[in-house]
Backbone bond lengths (Angstrom), bond angles and torsions (degrees), N, CA, C in turn:
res aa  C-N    CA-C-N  psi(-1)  N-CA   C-N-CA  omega(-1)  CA-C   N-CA-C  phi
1 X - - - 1.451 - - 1.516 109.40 -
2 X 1.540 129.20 94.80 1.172 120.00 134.00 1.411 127.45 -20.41
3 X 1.818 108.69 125.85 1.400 101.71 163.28 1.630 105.44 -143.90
4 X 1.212 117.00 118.08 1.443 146.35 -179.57 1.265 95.16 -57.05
5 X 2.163 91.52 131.82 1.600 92.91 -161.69 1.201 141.26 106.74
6 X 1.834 109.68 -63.19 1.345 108.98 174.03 1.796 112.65 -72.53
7 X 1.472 112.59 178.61 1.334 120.66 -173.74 1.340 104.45 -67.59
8 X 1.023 142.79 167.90 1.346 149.24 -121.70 2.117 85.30 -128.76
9 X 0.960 122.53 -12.35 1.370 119.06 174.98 1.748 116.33 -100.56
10 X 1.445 87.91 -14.42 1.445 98.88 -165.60 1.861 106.43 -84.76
11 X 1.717 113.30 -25.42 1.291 100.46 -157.32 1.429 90.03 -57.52
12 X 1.125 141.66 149.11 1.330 151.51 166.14 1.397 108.78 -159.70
13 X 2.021 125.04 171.23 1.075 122.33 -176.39 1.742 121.86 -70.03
14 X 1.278 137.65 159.03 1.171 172.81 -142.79 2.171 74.57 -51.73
15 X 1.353 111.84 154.23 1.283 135.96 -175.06 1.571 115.73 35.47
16 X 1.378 105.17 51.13 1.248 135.23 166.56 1.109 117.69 -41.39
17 X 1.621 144.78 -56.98 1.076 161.68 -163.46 1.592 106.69 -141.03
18 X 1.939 117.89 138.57 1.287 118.48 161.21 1.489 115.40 -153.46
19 X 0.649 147.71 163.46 1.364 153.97 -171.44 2.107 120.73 -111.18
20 X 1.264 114.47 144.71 1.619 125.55 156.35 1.233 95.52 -148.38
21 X 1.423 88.36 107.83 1.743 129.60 159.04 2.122 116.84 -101.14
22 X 1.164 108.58 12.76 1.344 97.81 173.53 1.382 105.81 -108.07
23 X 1.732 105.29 153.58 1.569 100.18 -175.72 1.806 120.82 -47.92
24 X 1.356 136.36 171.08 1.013 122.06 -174.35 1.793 117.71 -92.44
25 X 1.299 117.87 -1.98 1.546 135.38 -178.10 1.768 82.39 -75.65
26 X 1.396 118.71 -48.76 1.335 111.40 -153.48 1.958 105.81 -76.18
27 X 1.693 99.03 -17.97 1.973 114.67 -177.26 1.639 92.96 -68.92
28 X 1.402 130.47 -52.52 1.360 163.96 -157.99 1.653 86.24 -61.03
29 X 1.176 124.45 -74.01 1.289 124.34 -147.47 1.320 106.12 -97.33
30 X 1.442 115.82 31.49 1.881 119.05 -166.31 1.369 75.77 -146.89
31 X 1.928 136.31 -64.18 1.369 102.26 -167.45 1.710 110.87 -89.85
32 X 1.325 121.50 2.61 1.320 109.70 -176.47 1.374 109.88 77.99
33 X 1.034 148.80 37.99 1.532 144.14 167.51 1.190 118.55 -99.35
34 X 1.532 111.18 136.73 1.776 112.21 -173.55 1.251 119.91 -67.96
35 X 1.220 121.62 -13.38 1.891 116.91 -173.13 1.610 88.11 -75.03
36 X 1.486 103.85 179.06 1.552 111.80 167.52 1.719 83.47 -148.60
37 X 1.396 97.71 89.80 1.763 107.85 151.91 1.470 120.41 -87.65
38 X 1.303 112.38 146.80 1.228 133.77 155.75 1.503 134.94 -82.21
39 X 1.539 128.32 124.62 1.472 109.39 -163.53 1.376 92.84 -158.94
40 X 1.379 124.26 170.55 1.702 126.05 -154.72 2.244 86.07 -120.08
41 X 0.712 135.57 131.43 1.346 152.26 142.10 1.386 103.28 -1.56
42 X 1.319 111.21 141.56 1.821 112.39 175.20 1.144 90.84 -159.87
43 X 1.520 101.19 152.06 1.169 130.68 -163.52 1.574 128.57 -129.05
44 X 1.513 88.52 -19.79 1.443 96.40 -176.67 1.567 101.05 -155.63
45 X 1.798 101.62 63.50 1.697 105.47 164.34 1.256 119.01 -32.51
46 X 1.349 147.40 156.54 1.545 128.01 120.39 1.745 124.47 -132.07
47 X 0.921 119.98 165.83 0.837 130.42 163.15 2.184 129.63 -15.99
48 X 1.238 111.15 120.83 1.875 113.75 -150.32 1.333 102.13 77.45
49 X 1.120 137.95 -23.73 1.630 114.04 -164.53 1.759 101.01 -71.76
50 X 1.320 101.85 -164.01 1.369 110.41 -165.06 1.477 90.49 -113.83
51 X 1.647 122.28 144.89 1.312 113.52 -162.71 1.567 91.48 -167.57
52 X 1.514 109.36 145.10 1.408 118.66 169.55 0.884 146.89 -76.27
53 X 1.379 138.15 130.60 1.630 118.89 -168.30 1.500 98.28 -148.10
54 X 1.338 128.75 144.36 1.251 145.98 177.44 1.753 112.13 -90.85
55 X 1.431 105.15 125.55 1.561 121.67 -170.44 1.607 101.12 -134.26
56 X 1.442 117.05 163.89 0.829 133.83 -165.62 1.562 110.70 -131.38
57 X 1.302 109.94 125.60 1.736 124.33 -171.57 1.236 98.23 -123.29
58 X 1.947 110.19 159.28 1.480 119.96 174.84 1.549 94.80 -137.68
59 X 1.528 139.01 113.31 0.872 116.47 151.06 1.438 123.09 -79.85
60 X 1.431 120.81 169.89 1.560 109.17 174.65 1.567 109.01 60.23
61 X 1.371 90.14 -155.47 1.629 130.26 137.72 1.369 138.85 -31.42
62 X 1.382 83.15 -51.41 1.700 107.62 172.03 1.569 113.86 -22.01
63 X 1.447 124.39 137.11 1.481 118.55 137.48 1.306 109.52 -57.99
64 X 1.394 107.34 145.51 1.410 131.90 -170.44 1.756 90.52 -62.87
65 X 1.878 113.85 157.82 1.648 111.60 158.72 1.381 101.89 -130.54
66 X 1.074 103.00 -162.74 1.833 115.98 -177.78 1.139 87.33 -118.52
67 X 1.440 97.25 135.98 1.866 116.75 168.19 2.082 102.26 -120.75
68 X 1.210 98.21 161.61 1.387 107.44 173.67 1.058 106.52 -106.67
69 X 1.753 123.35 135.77 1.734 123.30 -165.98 1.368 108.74 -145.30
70 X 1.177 111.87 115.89 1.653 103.04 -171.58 2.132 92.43 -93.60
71 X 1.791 80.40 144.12 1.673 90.81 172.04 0.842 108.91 -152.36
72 X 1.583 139.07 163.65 1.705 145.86 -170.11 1.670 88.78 -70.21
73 X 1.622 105.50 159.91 1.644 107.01 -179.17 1.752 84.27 -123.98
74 X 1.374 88.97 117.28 1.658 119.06 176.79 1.705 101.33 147.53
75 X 0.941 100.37 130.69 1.515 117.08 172.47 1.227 127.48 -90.16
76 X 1.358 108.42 122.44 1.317 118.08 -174.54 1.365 118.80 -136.73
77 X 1.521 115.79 115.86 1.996 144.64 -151.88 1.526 83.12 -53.57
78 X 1.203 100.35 166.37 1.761 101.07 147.24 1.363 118.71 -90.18
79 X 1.562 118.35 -29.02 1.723 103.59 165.87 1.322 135.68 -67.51
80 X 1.601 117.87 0.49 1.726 120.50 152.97 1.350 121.51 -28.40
81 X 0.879 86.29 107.86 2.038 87.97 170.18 1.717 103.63 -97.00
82 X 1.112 94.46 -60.51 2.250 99.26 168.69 0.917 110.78 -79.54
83 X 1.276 134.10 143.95 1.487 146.82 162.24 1.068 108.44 -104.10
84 X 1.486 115.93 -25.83 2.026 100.68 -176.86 1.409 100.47 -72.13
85 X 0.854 120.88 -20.40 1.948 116.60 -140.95 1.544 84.74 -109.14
86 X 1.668 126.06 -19.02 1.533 101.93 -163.41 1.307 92.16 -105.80
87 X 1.539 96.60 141.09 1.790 128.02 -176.09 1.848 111.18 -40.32
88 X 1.472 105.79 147.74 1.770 94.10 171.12 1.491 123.44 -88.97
89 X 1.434 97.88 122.56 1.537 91.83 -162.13 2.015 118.35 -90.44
90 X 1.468 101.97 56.51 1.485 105.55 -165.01 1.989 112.88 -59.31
91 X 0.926 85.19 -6.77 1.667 90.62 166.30 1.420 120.47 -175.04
92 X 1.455 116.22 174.06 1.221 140.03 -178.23 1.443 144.60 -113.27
93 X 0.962 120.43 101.34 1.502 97.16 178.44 1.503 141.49 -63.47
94 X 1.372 102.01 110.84 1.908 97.17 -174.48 1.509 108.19 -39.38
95 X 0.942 137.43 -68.61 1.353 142.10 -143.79 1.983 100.15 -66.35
96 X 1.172 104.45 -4.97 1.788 103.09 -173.06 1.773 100.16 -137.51
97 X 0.922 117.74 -11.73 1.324 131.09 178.47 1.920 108.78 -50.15
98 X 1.319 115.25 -32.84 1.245 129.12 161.82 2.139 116.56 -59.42
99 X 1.125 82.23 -24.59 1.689 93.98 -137.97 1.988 101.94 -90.67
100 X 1.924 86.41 -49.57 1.683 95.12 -178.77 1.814 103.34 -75.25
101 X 1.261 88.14 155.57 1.858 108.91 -178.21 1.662 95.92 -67.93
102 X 1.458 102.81 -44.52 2.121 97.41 -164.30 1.463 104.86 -68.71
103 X 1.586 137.12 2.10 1.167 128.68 -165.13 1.784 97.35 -142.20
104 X 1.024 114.69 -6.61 1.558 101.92 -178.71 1.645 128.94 -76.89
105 X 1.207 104.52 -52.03 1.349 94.99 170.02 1.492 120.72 -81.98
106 X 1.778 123.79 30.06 1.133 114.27 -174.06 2.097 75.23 -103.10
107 X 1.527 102.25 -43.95 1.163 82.88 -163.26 1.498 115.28 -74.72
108 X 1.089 157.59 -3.53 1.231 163.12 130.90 1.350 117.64 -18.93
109 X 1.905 106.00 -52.72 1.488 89.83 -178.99 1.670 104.71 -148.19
110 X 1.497 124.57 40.45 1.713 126.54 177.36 1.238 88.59 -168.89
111 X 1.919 124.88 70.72 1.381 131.99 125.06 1.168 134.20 -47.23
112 X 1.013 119.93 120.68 1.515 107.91 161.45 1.842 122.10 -160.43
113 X 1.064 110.20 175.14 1.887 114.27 -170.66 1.490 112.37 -100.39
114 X 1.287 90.16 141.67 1.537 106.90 -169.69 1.648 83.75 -100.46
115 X 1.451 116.33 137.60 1.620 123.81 174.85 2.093 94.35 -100.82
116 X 1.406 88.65 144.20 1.214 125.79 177.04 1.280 143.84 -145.18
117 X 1.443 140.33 141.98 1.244 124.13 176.55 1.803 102.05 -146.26
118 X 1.576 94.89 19.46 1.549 89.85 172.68 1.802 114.30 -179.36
119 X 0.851 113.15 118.78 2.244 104.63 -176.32 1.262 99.63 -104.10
120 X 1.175 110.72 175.90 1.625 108.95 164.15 1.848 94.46 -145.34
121 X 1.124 95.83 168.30 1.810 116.02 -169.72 1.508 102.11 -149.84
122 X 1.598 100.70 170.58 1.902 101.38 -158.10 1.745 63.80 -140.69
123 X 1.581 102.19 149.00 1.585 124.86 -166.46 1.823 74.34 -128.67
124 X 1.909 100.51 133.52 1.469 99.43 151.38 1.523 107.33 -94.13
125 X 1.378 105.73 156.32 1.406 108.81 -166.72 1.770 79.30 -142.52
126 X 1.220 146.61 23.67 1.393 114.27 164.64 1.350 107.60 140.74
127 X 1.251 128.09 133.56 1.519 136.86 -161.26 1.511 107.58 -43.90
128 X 1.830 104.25 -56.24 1.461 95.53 -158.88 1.434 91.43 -104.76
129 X 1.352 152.15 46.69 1.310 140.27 -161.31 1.834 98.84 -152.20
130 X 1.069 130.27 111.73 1.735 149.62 162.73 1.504 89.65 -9.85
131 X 1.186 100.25 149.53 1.541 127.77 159.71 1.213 127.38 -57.87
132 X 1.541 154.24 105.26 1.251 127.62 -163.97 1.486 101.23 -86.28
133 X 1.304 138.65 150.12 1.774 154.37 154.65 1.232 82.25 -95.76
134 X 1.674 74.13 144.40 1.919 137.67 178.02 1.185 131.10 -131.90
135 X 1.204 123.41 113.15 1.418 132.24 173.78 1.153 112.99 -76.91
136 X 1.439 130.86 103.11 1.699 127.01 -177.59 1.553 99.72 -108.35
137 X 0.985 126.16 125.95 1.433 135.63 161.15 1.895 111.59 -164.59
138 X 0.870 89.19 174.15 1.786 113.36 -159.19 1.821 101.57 -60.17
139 X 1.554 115.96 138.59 1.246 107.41 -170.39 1.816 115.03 -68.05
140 X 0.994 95.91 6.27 1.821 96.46 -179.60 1.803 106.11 -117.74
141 X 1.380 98.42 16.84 1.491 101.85 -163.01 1.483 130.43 34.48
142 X 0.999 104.43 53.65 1.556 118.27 -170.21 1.660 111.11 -105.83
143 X 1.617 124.26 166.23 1.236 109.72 -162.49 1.409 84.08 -87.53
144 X 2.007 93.38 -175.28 1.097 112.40 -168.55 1.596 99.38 -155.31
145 X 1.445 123.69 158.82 1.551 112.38 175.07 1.883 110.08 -128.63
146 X 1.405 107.43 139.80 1.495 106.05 -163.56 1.830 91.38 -116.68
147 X 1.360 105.84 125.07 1.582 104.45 154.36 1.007 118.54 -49.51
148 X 1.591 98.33 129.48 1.335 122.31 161.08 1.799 115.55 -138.39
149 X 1.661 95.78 -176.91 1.525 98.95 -163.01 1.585 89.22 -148.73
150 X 1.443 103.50 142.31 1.783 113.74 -155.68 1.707 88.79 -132.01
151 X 1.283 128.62 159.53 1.178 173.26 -22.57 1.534 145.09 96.20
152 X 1.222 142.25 78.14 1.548 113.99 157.62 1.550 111.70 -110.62
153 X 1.090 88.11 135.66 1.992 105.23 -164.61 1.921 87.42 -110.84
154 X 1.082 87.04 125.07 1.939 121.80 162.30 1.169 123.00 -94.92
155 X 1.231 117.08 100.81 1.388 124.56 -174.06 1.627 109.72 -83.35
156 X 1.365 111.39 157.44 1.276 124.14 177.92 1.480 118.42 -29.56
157 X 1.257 137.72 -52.48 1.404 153.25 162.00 1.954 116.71 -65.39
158 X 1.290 97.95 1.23 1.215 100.33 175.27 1.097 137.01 90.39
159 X 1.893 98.75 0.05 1.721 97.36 -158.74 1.478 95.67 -102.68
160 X 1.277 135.51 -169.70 1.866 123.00 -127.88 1.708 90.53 -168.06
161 X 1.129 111.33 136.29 1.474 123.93 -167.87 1.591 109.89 -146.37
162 X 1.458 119.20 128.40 1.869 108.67 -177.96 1.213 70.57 -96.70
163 X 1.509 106.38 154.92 1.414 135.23 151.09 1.487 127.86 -117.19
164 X 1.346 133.60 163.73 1.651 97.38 160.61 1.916 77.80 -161.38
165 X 1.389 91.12 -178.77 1.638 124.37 167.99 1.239 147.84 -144.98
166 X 1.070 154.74 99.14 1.026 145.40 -140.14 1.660 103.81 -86.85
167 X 1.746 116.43 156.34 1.460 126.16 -175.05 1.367 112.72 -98.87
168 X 1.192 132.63 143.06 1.522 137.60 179.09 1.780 100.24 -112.87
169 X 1.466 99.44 158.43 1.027 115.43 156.05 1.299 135.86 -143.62
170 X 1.771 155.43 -173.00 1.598 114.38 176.12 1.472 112.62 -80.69
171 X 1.362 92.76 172.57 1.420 99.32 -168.08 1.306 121.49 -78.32
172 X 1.100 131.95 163.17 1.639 129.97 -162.85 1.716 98.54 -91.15
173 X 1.448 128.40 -177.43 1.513 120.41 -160.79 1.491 93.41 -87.34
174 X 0.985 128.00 -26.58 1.493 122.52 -176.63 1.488 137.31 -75.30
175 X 1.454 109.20 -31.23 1.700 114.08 145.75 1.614 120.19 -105.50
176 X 1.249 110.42 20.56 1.621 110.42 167.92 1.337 115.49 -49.33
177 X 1.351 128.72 -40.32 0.865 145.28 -175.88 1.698 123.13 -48.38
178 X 1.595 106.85 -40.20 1.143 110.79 149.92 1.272 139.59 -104.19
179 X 1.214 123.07 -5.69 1.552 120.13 156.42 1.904 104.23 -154.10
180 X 0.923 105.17 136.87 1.808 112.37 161.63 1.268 128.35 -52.93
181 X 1.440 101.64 5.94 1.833 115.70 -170.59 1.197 111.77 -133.84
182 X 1.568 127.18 141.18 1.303 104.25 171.33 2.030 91.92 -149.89
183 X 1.151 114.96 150.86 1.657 112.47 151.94 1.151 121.49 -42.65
184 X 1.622 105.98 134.90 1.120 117.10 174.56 1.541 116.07 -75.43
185 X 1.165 114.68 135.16 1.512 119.81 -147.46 1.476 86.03 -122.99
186 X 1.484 129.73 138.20 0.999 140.85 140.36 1.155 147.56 -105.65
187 X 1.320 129.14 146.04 1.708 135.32 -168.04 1.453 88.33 -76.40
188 X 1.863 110.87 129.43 1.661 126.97 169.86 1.799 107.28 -46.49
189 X 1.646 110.68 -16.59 1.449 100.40 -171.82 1.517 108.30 -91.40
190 X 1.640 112.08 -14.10 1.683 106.97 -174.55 1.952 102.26 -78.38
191 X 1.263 104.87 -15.36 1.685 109.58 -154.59 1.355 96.14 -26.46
192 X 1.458 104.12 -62.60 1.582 110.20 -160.78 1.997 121.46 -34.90
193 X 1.590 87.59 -55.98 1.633 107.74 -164.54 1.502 93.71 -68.40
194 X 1.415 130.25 -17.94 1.699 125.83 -176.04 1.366 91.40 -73.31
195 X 1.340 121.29 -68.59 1.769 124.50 -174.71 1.448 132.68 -91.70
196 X 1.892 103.44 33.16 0.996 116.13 137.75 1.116 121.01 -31.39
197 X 1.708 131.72 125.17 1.267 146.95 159.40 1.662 107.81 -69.24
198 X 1.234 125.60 -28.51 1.972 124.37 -155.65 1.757 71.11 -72.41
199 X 0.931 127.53 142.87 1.754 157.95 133.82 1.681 96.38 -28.52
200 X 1.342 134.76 -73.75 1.303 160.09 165.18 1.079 87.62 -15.97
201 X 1.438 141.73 -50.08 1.230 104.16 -132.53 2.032 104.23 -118.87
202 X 1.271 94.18 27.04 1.387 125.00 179.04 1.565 109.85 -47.75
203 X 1.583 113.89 -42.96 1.529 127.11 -171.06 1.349 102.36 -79.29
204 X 1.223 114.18 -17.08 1.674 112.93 -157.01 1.439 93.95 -88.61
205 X 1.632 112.77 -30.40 1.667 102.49 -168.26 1.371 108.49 -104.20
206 X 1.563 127.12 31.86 0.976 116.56 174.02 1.787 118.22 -101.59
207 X 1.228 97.96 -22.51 1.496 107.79 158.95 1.437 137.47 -48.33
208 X 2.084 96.51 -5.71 1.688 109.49 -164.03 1.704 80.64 -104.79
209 X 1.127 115.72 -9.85 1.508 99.20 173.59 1.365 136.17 -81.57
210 X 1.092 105.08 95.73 1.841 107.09 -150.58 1.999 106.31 -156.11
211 X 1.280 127.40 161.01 1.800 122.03 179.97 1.596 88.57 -62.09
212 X 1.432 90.17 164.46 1.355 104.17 164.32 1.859 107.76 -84.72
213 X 1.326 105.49 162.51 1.824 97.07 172.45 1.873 122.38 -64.59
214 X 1.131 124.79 143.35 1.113 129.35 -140.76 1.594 96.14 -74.92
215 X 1.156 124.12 -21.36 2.011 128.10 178.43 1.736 90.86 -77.79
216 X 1.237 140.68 0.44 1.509 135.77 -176.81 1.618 105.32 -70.12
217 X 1.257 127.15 -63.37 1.303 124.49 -175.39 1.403 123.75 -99.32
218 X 1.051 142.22 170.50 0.990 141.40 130.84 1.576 135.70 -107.17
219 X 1.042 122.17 155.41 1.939 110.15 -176.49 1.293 94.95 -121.37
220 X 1.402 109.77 147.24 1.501 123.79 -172.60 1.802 93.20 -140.57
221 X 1.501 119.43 123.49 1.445 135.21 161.28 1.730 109.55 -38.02
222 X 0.822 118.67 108.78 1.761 118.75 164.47 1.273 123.64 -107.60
223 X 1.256 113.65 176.48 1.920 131.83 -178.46 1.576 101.79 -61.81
224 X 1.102 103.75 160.33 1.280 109.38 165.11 1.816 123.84 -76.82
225 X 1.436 102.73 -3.32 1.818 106.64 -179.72 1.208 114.02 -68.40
226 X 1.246 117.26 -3.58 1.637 112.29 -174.13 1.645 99.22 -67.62
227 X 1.752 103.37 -36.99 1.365 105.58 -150.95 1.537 116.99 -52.69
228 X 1.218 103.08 -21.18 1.735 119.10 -174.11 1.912 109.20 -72.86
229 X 0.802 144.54 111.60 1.229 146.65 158.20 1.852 104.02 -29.02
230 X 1.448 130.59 -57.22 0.918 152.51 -160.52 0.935 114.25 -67.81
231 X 1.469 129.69 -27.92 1.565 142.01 -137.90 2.345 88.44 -119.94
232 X 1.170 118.31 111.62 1.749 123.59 -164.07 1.665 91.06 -142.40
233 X 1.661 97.14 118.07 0.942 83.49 174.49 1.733 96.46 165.63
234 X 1.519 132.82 169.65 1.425 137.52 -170.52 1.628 99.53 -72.09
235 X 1.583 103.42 -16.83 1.944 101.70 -162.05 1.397 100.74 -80.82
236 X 1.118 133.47 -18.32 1.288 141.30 -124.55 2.303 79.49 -116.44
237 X 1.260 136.41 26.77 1.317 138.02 -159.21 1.670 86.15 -174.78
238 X 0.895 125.31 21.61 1.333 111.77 168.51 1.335 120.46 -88.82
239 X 1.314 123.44 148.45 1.653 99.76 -167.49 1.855 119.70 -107.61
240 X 0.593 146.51 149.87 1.251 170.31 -130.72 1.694 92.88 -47.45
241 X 1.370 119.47 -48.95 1.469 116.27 -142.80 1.764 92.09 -108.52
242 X 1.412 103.98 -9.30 1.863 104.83 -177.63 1.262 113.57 -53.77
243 X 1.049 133.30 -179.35 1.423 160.57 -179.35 1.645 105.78 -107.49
């Protein structure tokens, strides 16, 4: 999806850009992860930056926990040999995510959740007329967690990079309206069975790939500042008719 306007790195496919703007005690106590990081509010993630995602480790014996892991957002296989030349892989499609070689054995066995409390999407509205942006997030603005599937790619010289991507699926009847795609959104009670470590249990979490229910989001019209990669900040969610 072209979107007119944004930075020239950014046009990329459908949930391009999203934001976590809630304090991080409040990220902590929604995904359950043992670190206690500190981090400043964002508003306007994008795409290469460095971004958080929640994974699941077992040492020993141990029941598995959730750790917090920052990694570049674009996906990258482990059979890359080029990195300039290979495409940015900011998401996935659930429904083929089984199927392609660059995403299969991530999803089999290095699931994990992308934290959120807000995406935005560009609506075409008409050949010669701008894209409108959308702020979709939850009517209490509260977080939310989107499957994803992580990566570390070893480059020729040895040096070591996490990557990850998040999975889409279509959109539910209530933001169809602005795009046919949306993140795969998960219920806080499946977390576990998504970042299952057992290999096995790969079949079990594919059934979580599905829209969220259509009362889940809401979309609200915004400014055009999102469009800038550059532009971070509370203004950048303002909605159409504000001041």
């Amino acid at each position: 999806m072209m979107i007119r306007g944004l930075d020239t790195h950014e046009r990329a496919k459908m949930c391009g850009r999203y934001a976590i703007t809630l304090p991080p005690e409040a990220v902590r106590g929604y995904f359950k992860y043992v670190e206690q990081p500190n981090f400043p509010p964002r508003y306007n993630i994008a795409p290469t930056q460095p971004v958080p995602i929640v994974v699941a480790r077992r040492t020993g014996a141990e029941a598995a926990s959730r750790h917090f892991m920052l990694v570049r957002w674009g996906f990258l296989p482990g059979f890359v040999k080029d990195t300039k030349t290979f495409p940015l892989l900011i998401n996935a499609r659930s429904e083929s995510v089984m199927s392609k070689p660059s995403f299969r054995n991530a999803f089999r066995r290095r699931r994990c959740l992308f934290i959120m409390d807000g995406y935005y999407e560009w609506q075409a509205r008409g050949a010669k007329m701008p894209k409108q942006a959308y702020l979709l997030r939850r009517p209490d603005h509260g977080l939310f967690g989107v499957a994803g599937i992580w990566e570390t790619h070893i480059s020729a010289d040895g040096g070591e990079i996490d990557t990850a991507c998040l999975l889409t699926t279509s959109a539910n009847a209530a933001i169809g309206f602005v795009h046919d795609r949306m993140p795969v959104i998960l219920d806080p009670g499946d977390f576990d069975l998504w970042l299952d470590l057992d290999e096995t249990q790969y079949a079990r979490a594919e059934p979580l790939l599905r829209p969220a229910n259509d009362d889940y989001l809401t979309a609200t019209a915004i400014g055009p500042a999102i469009n800038k990669a550059g532009n971070e900040g509370a203004y950048v969610q303002h909605p159409m008719d504000a001041s």
